[in-house]
N, C-alpha and C positions, 0 to 999 in steps of 0.2 A: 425507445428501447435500443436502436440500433446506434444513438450516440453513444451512448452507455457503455455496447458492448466494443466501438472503435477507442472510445477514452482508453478501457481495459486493455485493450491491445495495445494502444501505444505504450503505457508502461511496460507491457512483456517487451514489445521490442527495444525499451530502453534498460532492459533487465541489468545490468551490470553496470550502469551509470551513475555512480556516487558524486559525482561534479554536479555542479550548477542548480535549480532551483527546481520547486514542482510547487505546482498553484494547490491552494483547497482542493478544488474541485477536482486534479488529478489524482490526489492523495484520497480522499472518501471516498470516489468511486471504486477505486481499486480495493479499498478497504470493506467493503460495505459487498460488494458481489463475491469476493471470497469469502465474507461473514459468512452470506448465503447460498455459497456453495457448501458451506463446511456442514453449516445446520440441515442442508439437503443430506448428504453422506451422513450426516449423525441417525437423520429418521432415519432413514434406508437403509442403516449399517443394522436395525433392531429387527430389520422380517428376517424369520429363521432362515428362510433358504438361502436369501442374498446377502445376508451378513456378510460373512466374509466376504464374500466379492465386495463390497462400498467400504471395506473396513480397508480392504488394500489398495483401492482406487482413491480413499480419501488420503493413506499413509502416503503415494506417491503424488497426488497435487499437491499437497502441503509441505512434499519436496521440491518440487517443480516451483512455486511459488515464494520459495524461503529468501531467497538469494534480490528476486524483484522487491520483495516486501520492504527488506531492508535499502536496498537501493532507492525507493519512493518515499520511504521514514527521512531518509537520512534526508534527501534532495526538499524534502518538505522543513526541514527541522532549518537550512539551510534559506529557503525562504522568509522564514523568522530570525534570521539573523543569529543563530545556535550552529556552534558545530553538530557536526555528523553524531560525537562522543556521548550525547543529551540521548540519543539512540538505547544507550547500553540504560538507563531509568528504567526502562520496562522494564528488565531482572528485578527493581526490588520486588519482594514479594506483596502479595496482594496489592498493593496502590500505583505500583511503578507504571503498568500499565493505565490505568486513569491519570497518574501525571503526563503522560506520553501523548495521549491522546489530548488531552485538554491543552498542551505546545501543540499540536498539528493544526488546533480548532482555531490556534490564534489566525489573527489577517498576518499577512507578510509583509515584509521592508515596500513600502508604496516605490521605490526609488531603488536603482542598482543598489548592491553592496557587495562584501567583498569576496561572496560565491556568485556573482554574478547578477545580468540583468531581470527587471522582474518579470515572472511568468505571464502576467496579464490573468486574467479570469482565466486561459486557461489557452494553449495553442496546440490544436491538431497538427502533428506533425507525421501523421501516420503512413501519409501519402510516399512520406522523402525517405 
C-alpha cells in the first residue's frame, strides 16, 4: 500500500510536467486511487448531514488533480509514441474516454523516442 501511495506522490510532485514519458504502471496507479477517491466522495457526498461537506471536498480534489491528470495522460500518451494532442480524444462524447484509456493500456516504445528515453517498468524518483 505504501508503494502505491509514494507512486501517487510522485506524480503530484511531477504535476505540471508535460515533457518526457510516464510508464503504465505511473499512469494507472495515479488513475485508479483517484477512481477511488472520487467513488469514496461520491458515497459520502449521499449522508444527509455530510453532503455537502464531501460534495466541496470532492469539487476541490478534482481541482487539485486536474492539472497532474493531464500532465500523467499526456507524458503517458508520449510513451506510445502519440503526441500530448491524442489527449483532447477524451472530449469525444461517450467513447473518447475508452479510446483514451485503451492508448494509455498500450505497452510503450521498448526504445528512446522522440519524447524521450524509456520509463522502464517504472522509476521512483520520489526521493530527488
Amino acid at each position: 500500500m505504501e508503494s502505491y501511495l509514494i507512486d501517487y506522490l510522485v506524480v503530484v510532485k511531477k504535476f505540471a510536467q508535460f515533457t518526457g514519458r510516464a510508464a503504465r504502471k505511473e499512469f494507472w496507479t495515479f488513475t485508479i486511487i483517484n477512481f477511488l477517491v472520487g467513488a469514496a466522495f461520491g458515497l459520502l457526498g449521499h449522508i444527509p448531514i455530510f453532503g455537502v461537506i464531501f460534495s466541496i471536498a470532492s469539487a476541490l480534489f478534482y481541482a487539485a488533480i486536474f492539472i497532474p491528470s493531464m500532465a500523467v495522460g499526456m507524458r503517458r500518451l508520449h510513451d506510445t509514441n502519440r503526441s500530448g494532442y491524442f489527449l483532447f480524444i477524451a472530449l469525444i462524447p461517450f467513447i473518447g474516454i475508452f479510446i483514451f484509456l485503451a492508448l494509455c493500456a498500450l505497452e510503450g516504445t521498448p526504445d528512446e523516442n522522440q519524447y524521450g528515453p524509456n520509463p522502464g517498468d517504472y522509476i521512483s524518483d520520489f526521493s530527488s
